[in-house]
Residue frames relative to the residue before (quaternion, step in Angstrom):
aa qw qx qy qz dx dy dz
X 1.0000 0.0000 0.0000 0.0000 0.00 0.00 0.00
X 0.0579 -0.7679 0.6337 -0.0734 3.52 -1.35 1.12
X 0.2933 0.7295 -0.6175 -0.0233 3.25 -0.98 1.26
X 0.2869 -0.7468 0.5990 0.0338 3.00 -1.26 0.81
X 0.0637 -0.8405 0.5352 -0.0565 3.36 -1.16 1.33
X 0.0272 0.8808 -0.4726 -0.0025 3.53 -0.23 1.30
X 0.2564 -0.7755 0.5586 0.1441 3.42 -0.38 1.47
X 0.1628 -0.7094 0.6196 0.2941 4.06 -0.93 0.35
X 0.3354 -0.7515 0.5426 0.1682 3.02 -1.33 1.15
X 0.7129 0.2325 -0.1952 0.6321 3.93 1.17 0.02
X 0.7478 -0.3398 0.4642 0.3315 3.54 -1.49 0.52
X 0.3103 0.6480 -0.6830 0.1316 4.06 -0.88 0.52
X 0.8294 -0.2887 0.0054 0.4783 3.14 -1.02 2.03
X 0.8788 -0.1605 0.0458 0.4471 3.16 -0.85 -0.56
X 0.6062 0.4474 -0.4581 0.4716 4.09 1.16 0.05
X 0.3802 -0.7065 0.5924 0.0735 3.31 -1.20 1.07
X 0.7025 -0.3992 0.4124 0.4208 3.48 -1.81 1.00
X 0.9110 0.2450 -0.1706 0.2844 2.71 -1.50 0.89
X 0.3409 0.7792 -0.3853 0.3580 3.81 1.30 0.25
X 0.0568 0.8303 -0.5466 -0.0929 3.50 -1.01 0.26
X 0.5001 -0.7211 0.4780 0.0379 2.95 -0.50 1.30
X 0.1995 0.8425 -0.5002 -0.0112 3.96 0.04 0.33
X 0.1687 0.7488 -0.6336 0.0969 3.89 -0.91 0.41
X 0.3313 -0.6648 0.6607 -0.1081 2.80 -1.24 1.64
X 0.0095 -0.7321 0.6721 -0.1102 3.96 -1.01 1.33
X 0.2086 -0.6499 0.7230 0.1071 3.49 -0.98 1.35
X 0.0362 0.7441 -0.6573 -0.1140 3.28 -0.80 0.95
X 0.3512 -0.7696 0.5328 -0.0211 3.42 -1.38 1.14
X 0.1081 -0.7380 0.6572 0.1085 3.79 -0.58 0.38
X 0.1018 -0.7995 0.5918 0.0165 3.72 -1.36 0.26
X 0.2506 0.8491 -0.4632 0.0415 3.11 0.65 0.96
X 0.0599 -0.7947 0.5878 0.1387 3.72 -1.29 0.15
X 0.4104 -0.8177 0.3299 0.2328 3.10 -0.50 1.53
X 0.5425 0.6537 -0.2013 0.4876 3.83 1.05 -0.43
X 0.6401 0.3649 -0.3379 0.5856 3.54 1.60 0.47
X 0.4648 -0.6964 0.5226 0.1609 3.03 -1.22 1.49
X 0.3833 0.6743 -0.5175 0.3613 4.18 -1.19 0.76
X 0.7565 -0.2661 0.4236 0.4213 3.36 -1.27 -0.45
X 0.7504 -0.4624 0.3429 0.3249 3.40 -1.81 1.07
X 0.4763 0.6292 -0.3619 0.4963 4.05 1.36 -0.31
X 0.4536 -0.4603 0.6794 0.3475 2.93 0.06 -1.56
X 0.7909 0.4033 -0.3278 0.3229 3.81 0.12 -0.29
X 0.2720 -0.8533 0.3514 0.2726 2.97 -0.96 0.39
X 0.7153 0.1270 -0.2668 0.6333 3.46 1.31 0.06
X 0.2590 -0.6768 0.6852 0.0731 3.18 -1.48 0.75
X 0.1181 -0.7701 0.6244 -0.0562 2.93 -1.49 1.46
X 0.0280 -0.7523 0.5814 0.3086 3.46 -0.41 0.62
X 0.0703 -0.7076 0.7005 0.0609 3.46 -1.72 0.68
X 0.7942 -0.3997 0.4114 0.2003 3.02 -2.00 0.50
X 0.2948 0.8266 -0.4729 0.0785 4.08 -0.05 0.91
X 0.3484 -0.7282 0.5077 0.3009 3.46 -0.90 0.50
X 0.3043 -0.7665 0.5654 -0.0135 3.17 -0.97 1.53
X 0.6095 0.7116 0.0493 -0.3460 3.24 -1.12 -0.32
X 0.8404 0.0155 -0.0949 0.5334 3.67 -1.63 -0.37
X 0.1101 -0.7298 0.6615 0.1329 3.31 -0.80 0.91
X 0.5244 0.6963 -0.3259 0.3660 3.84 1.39 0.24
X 0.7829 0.2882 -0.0128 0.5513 2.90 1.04 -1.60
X 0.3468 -0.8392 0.2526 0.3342 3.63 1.45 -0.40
X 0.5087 0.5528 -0.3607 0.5527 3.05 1.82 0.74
X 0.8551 -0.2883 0.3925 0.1777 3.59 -1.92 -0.15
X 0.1230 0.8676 -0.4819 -0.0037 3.71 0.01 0.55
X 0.4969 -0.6574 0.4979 0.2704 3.78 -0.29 0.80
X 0.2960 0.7575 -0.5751 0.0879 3.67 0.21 0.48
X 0.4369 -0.6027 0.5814 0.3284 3.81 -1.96 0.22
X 0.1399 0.6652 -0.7180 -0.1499 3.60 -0.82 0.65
X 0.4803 -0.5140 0.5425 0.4591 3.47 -1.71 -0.70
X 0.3670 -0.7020 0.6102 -0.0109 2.81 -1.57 1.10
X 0.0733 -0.7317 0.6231 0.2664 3.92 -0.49 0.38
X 0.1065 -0.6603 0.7379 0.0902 3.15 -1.93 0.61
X 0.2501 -0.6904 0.6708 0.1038 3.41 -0.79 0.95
């Protein structure tokens, strides 16, 4: 589990003093020992194109992560 809270401390475009931003991420693993690959578990990594995001700017960022595909 991951939360993150980001209070602004000045005015930025359209988010006013004093906002708080909050987001909560269950993060989850799945592993199964009886598959053959890397220390994960997968066996091919792919990086691909994902929208993340920007806990700065409060928008969406196009980013590459790696992805497994069994």
């Amino acid at each position: 589990m991951l939360d993150i809270k980001l209070k602004y401390l000045t005015t930025q475009e359209n988010i006013t003093a004093g906002s708080i931003v909050s987001t909560h991420f269950d993060l989850s693993r799945v592993s199964d020992a009886s598959q053959t690959g890397n220390t994960n578990g997968c066996r091919t990594i792919v990086w691909e194109n994902r929208n993340v995001f920007n806990l700065y700017s409060g928008g969406v960022d196009l980013i590459r992560v790696p992805v497994c595909h069994n």
